[in-house]
Backbone as a ProteinNet text record, in pm:
[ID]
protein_1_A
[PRIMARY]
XXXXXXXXXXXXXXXXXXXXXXXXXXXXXXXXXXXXXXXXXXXXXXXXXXXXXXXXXXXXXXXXXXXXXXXXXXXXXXXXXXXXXXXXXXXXXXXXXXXXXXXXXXXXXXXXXXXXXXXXXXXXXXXXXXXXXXXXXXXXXXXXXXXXXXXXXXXXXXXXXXXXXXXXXXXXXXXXXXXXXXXXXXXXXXXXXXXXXXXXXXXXXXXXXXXXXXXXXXXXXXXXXXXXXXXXXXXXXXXXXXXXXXX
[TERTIARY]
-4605	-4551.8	-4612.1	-4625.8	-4681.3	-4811	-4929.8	-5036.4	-5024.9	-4944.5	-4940.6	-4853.1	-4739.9	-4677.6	-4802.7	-4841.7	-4954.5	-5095.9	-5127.6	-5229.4	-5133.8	-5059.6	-4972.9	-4996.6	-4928	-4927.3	-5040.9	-5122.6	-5291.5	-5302.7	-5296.1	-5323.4	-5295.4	-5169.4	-5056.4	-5146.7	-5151.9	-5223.1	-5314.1	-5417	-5589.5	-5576	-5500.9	-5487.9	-5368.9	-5290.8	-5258.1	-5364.4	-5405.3	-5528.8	-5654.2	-5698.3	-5783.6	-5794	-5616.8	-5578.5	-5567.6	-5544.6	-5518.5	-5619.2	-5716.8	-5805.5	-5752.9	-5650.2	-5612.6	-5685.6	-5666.4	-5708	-5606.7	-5650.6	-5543.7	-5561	-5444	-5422.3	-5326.1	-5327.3	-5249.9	-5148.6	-5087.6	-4926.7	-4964.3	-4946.4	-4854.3	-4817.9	-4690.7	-4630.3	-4522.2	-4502.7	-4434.7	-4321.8	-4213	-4107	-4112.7	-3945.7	-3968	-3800.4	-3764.2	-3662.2	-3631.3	-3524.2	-3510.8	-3363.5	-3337.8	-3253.5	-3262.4	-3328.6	-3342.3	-3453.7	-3558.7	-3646.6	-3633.8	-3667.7	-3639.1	-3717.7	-3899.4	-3957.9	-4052.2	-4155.1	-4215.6	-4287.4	-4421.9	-4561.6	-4579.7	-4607.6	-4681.6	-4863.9	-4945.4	-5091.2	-5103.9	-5172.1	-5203	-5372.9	-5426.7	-5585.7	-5606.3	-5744.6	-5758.5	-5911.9	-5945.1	-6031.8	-6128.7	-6120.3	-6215.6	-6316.3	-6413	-6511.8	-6451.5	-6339.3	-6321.5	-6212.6	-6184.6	-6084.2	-5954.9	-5851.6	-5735.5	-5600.8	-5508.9	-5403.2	-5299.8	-5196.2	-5112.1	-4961.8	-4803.6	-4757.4	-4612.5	-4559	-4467.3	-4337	-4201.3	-4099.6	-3974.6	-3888.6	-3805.8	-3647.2	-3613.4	-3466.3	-3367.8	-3255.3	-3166.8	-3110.5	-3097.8	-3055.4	-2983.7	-2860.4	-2751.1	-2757.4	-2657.4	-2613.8	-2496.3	-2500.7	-2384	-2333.7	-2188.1	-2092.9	-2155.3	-2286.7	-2298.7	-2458	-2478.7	-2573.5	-2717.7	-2705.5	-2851.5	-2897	-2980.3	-3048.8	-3008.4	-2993.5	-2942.9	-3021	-3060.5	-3155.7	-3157.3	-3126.1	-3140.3	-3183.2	-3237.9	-3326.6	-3256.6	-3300.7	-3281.5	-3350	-3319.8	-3396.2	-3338.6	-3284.4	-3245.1	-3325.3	-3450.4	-3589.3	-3727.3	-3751	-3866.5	-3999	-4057.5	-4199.7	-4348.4	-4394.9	-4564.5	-4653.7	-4771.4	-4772	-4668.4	-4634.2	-4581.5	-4694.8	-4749.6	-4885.9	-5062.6	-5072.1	-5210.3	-5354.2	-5416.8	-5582.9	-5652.5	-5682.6	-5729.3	-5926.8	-6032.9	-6124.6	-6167.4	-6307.7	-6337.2	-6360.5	-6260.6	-6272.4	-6164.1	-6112.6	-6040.8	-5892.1	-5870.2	-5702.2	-5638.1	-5489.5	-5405.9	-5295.2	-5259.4	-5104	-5089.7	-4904.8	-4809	-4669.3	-4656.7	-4484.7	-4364	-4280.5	-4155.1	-4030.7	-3935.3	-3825.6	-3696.4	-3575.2	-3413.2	-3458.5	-3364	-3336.8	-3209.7	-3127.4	-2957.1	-2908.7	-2828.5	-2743.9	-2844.8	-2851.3	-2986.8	-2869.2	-2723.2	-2635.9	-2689.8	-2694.2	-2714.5	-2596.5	-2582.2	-2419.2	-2409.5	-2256.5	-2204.9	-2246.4	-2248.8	-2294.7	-2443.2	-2547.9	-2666.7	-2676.7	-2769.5	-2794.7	-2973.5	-2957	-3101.5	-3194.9	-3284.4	-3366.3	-3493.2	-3520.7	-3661.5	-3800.3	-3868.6	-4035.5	-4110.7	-4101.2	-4182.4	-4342.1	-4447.1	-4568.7	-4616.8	-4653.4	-4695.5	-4803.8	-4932.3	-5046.8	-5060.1	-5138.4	-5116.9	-5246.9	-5228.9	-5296.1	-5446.6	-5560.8	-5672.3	-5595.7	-5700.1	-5671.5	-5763.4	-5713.3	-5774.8	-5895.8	-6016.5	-6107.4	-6077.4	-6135.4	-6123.8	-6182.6	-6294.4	-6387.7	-6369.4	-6321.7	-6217.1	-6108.8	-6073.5	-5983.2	-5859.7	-5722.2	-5609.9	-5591.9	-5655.6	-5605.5	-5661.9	-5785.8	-5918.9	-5833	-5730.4	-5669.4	-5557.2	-5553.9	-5380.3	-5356.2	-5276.9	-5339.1	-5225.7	-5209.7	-5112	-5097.2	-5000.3	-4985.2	-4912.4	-4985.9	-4923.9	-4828.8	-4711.8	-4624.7	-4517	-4536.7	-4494.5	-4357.9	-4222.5	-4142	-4073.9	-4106.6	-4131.1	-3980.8	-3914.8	-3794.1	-3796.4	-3704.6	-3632.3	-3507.8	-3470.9	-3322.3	-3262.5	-3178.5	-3134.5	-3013.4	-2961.6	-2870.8	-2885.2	-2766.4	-2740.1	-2810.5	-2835.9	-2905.3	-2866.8	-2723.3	-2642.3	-2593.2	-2593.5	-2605.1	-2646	-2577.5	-2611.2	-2540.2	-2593.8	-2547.3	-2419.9	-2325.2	-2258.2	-2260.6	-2260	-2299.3	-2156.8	-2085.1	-1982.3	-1999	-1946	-1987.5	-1866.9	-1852.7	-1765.9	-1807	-1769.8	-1817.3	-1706.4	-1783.2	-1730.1	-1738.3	-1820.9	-1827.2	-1939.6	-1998.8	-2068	-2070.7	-2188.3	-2233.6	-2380.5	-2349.9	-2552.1	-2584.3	-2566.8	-2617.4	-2636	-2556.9	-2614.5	-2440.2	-2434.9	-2329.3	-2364.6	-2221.5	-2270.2	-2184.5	-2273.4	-2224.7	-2216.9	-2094.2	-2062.1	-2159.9	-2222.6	-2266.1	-2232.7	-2159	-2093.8	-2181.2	-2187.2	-2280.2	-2173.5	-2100.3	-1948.5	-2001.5	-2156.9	-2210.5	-2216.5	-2277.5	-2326.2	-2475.6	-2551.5	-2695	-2752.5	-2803.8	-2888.6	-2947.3	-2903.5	-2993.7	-3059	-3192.5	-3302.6	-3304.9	-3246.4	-3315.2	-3406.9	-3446	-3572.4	-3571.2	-3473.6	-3452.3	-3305.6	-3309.7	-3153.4	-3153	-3110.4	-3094.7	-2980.8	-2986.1	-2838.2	-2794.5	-2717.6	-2685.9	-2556.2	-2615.8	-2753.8	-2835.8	-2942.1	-3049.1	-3039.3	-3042.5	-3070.3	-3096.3	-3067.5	-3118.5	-3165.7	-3296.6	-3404.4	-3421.4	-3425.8	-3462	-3608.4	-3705.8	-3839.1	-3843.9	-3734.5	-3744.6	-3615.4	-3526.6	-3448.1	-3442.6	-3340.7	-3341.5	-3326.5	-3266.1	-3260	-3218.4	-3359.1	-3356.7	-3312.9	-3262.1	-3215.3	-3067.3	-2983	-2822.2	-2810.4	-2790	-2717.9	-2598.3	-2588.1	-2445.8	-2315.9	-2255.1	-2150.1	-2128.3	-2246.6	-2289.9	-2262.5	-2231.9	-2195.5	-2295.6	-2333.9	-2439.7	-2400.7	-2414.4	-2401.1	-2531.6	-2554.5	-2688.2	-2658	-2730.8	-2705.7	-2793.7	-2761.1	-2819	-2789.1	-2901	-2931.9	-2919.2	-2793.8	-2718.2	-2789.7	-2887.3	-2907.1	-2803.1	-2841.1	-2691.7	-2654.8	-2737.8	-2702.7	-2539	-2555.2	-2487.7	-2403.6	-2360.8	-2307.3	-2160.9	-2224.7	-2162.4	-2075.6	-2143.1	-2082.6	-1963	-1897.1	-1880.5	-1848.9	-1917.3	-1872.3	-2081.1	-2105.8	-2208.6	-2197.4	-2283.4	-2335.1	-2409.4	-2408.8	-2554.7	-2563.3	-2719.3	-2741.2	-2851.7	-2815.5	-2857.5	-2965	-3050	-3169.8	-3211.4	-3191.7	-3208.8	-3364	-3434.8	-3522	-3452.6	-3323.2	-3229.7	-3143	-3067.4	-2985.7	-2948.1	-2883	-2832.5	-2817.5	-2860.5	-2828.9	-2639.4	-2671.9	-2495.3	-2442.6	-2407	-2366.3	-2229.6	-2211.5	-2128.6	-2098.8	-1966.1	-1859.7	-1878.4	-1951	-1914.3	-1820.4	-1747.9	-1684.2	-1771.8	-1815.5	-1905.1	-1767.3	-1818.1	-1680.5	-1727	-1608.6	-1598.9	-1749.1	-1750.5	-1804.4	-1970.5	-2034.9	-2143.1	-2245.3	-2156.5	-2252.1	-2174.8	-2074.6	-2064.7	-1930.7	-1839.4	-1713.8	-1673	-1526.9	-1374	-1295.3
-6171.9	-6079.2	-6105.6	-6190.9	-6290.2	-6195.8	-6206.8	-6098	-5969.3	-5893.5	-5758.3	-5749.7	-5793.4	-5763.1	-5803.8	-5916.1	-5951.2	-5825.3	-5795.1	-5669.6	-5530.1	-5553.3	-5379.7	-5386.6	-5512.1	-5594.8	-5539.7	-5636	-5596.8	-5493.6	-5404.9	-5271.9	-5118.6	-5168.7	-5132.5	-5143.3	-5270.2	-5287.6	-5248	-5238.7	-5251.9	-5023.2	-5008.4	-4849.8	-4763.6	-4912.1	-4822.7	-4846	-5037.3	-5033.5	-4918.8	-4831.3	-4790.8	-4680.3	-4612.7	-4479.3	-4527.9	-4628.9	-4646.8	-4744.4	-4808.9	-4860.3	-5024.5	-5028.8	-5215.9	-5321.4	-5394.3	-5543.4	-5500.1	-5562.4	-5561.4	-5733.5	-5780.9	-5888.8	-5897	-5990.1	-6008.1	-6148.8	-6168.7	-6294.8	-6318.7	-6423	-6469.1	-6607.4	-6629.4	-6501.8	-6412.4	-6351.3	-6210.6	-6229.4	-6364.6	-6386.6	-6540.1	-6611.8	-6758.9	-6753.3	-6849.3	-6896.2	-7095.4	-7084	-7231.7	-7246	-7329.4	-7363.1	-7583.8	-7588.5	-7728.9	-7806.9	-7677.4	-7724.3	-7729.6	-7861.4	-7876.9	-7772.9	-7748.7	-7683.1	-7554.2	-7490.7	-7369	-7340.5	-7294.8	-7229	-7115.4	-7036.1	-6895.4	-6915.7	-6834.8	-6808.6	-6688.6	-6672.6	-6537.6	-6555.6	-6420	-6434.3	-6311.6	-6334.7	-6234.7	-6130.2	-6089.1	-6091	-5960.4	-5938.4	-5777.7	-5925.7	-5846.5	-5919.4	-5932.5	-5912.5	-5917.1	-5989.4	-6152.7	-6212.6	-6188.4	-6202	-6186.3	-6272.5	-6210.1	-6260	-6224.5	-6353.9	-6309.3	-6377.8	-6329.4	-6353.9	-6425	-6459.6	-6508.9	-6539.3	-6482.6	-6462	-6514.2	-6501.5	-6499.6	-6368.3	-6308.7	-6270.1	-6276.5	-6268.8	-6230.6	-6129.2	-6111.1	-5996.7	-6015.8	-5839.4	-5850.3	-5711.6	-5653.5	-5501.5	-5512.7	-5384.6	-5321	-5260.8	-5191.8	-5090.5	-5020.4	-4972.2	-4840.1	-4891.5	-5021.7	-5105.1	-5110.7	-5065.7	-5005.6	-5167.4	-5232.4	-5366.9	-5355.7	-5478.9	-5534.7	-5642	-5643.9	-5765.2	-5830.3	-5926.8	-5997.8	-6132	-6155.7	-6264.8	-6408	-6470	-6628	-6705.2	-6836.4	-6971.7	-7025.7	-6991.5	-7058.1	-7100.2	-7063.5	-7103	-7167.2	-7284	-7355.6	-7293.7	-7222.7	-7189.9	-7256.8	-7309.7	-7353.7	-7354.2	-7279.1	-7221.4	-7106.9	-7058.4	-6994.3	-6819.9	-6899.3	-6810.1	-6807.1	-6783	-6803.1	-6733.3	-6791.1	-6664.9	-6746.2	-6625.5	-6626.3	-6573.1	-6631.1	-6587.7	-6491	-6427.2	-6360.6	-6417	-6373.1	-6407.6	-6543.4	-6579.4	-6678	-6692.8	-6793	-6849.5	-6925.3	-6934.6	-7029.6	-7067.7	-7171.6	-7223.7	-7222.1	-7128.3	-7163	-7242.9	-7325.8	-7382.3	-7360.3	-7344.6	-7231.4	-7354.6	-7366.3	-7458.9	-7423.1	-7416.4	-7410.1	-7530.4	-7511	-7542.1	-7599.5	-7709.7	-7728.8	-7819.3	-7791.5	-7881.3	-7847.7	-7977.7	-8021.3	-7927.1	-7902.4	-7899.6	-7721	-7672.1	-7509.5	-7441.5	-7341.2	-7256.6	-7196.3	-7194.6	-7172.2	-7030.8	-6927.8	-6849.5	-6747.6	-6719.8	-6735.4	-6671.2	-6732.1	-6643.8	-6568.8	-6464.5	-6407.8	-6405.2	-6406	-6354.5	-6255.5	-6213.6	-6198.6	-6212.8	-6282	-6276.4	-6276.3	-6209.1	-6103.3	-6168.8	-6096.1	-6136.5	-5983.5	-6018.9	-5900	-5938.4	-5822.5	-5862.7	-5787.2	-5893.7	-5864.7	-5778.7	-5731.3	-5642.3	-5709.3	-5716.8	-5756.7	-5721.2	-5774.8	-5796.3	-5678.2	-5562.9	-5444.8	-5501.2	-5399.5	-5390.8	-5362.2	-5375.5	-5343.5	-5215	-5185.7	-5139.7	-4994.5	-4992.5	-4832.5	-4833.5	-4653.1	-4607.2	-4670.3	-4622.6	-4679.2	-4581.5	-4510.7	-4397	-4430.2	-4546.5	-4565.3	-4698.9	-4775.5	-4908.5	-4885.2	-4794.3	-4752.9	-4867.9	-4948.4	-5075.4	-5065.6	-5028.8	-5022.5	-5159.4	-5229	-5335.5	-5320.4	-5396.7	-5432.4	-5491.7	-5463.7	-5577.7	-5587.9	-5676.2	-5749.1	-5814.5	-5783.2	-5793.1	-5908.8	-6053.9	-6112.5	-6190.5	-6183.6	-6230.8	-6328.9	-6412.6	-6550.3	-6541	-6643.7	-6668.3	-6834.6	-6836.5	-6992.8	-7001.9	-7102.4	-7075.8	-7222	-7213	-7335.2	-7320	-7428.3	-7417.9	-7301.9	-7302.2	-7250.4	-7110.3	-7071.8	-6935.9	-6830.6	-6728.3	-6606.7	-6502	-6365.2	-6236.7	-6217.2	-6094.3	-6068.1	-5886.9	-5778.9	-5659.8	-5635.2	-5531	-5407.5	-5308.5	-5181.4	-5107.1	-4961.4	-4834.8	-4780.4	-4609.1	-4545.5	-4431	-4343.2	-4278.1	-4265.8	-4085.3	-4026.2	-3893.6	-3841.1	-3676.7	-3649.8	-3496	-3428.8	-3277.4	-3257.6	-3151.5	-3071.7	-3127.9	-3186.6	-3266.7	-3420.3	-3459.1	-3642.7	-3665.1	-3819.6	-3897.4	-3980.7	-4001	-4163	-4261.7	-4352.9	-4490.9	-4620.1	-4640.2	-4758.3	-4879.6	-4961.4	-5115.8	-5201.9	-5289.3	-5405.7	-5561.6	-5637.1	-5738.7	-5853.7	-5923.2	-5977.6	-6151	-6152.2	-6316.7	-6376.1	-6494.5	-6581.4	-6571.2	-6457.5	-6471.9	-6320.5	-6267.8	-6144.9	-6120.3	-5968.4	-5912.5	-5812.5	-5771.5	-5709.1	-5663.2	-5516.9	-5398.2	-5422.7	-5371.2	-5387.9	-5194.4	-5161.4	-5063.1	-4981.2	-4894.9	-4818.9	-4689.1	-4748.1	-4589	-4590.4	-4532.7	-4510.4	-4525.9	-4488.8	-4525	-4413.7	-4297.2	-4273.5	-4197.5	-4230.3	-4175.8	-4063.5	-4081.5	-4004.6	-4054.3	-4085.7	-4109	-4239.4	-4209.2	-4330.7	-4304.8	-4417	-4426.4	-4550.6	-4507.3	-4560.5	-4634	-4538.5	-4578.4	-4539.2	-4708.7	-4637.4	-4668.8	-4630.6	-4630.6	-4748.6	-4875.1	-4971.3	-5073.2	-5148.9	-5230.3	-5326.2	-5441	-5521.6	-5537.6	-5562.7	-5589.9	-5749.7	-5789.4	-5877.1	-5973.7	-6074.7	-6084.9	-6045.6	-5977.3	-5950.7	-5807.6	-5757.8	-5609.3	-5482.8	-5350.3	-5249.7	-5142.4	-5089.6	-4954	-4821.4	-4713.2	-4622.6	-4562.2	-4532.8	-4513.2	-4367.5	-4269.8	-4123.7	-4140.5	-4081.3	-4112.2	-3986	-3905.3	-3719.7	-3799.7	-3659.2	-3630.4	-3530	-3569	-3409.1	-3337.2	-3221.3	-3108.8	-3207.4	-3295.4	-3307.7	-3468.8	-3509.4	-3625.6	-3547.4	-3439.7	-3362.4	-3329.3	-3250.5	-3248.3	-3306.9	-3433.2	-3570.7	-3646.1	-3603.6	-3615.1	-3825	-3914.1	-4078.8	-4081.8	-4195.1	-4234.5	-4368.8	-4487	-4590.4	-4619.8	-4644.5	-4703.8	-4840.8	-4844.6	-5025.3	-5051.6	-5126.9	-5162.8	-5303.9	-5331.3	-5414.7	-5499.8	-5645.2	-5720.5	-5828.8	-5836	-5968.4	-6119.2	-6133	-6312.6	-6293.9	-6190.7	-6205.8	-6098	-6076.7	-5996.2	-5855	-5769.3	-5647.8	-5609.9	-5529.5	-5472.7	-5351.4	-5303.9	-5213.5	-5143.5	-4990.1	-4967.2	-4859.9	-4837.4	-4721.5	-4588.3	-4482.7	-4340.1	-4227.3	-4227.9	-4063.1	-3984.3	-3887.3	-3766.3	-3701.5	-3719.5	-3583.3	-3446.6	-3379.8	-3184.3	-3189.9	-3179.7	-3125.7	-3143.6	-3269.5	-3238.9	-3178.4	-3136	-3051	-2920.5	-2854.6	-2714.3	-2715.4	-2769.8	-2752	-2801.6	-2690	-2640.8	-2698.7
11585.5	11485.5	11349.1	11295.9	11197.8	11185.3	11272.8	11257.1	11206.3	11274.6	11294.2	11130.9	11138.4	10941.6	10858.4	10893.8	10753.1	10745.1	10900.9	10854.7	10802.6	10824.3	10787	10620.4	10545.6	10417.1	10341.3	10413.5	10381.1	10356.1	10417.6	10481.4	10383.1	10293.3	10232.1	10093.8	10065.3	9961.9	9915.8	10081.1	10026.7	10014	10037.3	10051.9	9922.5	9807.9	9719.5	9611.9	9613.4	9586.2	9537.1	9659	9654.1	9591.3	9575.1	9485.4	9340.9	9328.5	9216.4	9087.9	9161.5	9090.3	9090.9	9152.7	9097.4	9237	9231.3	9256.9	9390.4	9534.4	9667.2	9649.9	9683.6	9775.8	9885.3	9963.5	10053	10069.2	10116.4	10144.8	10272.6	10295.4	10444.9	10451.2	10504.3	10588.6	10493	10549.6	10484	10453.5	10504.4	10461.8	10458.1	10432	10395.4	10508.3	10560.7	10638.2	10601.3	10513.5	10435.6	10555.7	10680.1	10688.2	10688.4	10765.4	10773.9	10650.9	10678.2	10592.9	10445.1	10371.8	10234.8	10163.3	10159.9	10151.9	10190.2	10156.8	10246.7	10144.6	10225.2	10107.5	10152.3	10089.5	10132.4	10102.3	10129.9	10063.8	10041.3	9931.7	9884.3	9874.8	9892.7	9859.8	9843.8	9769.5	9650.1	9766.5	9879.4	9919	9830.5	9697.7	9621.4	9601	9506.5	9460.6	9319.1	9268.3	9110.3	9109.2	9006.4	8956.4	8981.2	9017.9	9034.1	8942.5	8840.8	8793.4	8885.1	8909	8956.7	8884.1	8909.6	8882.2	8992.7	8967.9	9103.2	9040.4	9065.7	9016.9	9123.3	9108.7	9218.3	9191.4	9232.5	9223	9320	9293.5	9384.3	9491.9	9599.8	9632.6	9756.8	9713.8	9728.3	9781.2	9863.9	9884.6	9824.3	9781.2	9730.7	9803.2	9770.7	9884	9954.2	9923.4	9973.5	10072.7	10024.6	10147.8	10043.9	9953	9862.8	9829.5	9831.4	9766.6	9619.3	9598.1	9386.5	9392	9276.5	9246.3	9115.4	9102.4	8957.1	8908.2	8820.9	8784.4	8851.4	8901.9	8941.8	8913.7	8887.9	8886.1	8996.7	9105.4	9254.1	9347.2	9300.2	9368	9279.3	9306.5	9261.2	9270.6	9250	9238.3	9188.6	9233.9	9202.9	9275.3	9185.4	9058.8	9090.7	8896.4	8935	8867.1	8833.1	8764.8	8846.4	8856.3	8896.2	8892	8917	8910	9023.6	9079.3	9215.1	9207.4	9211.5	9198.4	9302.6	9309.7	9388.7	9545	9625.6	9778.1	9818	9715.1	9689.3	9761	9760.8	9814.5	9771.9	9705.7	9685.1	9761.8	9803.3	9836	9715	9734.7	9645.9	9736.8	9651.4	9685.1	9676.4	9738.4	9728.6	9811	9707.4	9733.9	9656.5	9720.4	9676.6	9530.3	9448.9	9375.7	9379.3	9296.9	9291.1	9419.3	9464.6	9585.4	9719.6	9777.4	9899.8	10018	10010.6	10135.9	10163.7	10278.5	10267.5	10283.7	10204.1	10185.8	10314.5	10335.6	10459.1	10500.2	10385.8	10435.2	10385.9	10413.6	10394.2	10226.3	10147.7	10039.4	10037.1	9993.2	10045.8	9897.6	9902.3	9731.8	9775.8	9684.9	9695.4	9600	9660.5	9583.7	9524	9381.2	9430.4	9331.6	9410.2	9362.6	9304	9173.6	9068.2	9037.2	9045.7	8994.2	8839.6	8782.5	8599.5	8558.4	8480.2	8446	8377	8351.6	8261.4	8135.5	8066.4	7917.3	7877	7750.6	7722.1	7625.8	7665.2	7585.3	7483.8	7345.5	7199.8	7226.7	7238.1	7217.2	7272.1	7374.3	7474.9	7443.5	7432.7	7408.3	7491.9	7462.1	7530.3	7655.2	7619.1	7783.1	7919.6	7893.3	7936.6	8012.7	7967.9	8021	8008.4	8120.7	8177.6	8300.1	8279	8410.1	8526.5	8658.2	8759.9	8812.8	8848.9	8877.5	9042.3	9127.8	9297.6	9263	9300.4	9316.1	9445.3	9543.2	9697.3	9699.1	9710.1	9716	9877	9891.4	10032	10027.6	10120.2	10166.1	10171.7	10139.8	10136.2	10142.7	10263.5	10319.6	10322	10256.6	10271.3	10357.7	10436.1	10513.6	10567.5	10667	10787.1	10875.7	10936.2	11106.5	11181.2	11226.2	11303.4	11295.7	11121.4	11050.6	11183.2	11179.9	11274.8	11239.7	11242.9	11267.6	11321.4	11281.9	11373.3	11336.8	11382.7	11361.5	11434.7	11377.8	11405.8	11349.6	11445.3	11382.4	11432.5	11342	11302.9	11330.4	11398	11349	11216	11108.8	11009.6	11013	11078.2	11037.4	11146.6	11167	11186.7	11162.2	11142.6	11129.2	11128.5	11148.4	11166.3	11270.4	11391.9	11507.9	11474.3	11390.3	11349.5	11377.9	11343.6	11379.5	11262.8	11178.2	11110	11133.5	11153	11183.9	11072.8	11033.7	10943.6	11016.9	10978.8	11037.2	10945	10999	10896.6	10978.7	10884.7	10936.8	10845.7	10975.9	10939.3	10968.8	11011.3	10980.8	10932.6	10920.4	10814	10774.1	10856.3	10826.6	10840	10755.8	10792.5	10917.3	10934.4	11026.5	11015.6	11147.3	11103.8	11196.5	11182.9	11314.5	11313.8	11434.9	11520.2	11597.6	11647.5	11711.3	11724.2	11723.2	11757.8	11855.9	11989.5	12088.7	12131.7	12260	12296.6	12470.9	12537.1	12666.2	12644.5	12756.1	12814.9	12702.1	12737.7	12669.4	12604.6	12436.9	12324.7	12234.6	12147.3	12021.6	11987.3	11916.5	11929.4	11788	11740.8	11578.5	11563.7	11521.8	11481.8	11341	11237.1	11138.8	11075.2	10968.8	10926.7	10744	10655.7	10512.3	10489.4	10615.9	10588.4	10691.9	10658.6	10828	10832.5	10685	10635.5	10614.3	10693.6	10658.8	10627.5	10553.6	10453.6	10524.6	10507.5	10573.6	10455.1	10516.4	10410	10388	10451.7	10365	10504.5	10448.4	10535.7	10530.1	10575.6	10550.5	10668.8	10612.6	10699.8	10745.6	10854.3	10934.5	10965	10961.9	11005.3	11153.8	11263	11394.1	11434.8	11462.5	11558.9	11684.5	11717.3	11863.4	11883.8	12050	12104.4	12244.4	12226.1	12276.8	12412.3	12510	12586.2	12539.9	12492.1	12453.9	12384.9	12261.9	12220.7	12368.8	12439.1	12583.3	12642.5	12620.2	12713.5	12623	12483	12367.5	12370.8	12417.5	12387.1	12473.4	12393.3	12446.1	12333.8	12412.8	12363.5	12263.7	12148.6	12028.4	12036.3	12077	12106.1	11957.6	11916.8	11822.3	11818	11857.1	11853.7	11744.9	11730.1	11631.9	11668.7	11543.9	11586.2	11600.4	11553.9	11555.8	11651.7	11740.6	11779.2	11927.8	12022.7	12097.2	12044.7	12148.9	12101.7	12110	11972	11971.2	11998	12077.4	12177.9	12088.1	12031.4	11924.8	11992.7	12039.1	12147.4	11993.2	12059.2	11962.7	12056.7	11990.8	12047.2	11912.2	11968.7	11900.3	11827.8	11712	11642.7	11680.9	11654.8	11716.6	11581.4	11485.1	11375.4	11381	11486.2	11476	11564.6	11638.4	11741.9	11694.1	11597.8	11571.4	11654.4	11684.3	11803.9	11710.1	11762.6	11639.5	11717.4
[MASK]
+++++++++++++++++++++++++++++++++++++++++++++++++++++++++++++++++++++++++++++++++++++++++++++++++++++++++++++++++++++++++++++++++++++++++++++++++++++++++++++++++++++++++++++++++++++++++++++++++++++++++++++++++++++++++++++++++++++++++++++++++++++++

């Protein structure tokens, strides 16, 4: 998996990169997992032919009621460097470590990342319209937690219309979880992609999921819900009258 996220990364980059005139780099790995381990490095490399500034920050993050990501400045994470310049074709280890009490909180705290590339320094000599500078900036997960820390997913149906169903998901663990997949039993609804693949422990999100007429019909069918840490979670729907159009 490790491969395939880091070329997507790449991939992402070297292609807003290319609209936009800035510098691509790339991370890996794509996230950080602190339970036993005291420390963890990422590498970044600069592969253009032109100098690279970079910047390395850390924040917090949290869902709110409604499941949306919050983020706010932290020093909860050690960073070095936390600045850097990366030459042409170049690579750095950076170092990435908890900060405060060595014990890990009972229940996981998450941050994120993020790596911002800085802008050059403006010519005198050209106009200001001429050094409009866009900056990449890579937003990479970090989770601190216990060994033992795990998921627990429930989930609610809250509503449905126009042919969808929504489903409350509450993630009642000690550790984030990460769809991977969402269908159903029997066969309908398959989700590839959703607004948010990241539940939090602590945190609730509502997922909109299209019912087709045949499951509509059958009005109770299964949503299995597919995690990369944990067992899939299997969530009982009775179809409301309202989203297949039945009074």
């Amino acid at each position: 998996m490790r491969t395939t996220m880091y070329g997507s990364l790449a991939l992402g980059l070297i292609l807003f990169s290319s609209a936009a005139g800035a510098v691509n780099f790339s991370v890996a790995p794509v996230h950080l997992d602190f339970a036993a381990n005291r420390s963890a490095s990422i590498e970044v490399s600069n592969p253009s032919d032109k100098p690279l500034d970079l910047q390395i920050q850390a924040q917090t993050w949290t869902q709110g009621a409604n499941g949306k990501d919050q983020h706010d400045d932290t020093d909860a994470l050690s960073i070095y460097p936390a600045r850097l310049t990366l030459p042409p074709q170049g690579k750095r280890t950076v170092r990435i470590a908890p900060t405060g009490k060595s014990d890990r909180p009972a229940t996981e705290q998450a941050y994120r990342l993020y790596i911002t590339e800085l802008p050059p320094p403006r010519a005198s000599d050209k106009p200001a319209a001429e050094h409009i500078a866009v900056r990449l900036r890579f937003g990479l997960p970090v989770f601190v937690h216990q060994p033992k820390a795990s998921p627990h997913l429930e989930g609610l149906v809250v509503g449905g219309s126009n042919g969808a169903v929504d489903v409350k998901v509450s993630n009642t663990g000690s550790a984030h979880a990460r769809l991977t997949s969402v269908t159903s039993v029997p066969e309908g609804p398959s989700q590839s992609k959703l607004d948010e693949w990241y539940l939090l422990a602590g945190s609730s999100h509502v997922y909109r999921v299209a019912v087709p007429t045949a499951l509509c019909q059958q009005d109770h069918f299964t949503l299995r819900l597919a995690t990369d840490n944990g067992k899939p979670t299997d969530i009982p729907v009775k179809v409301p009258r309202e989203t297949c159009g039945r009074s």
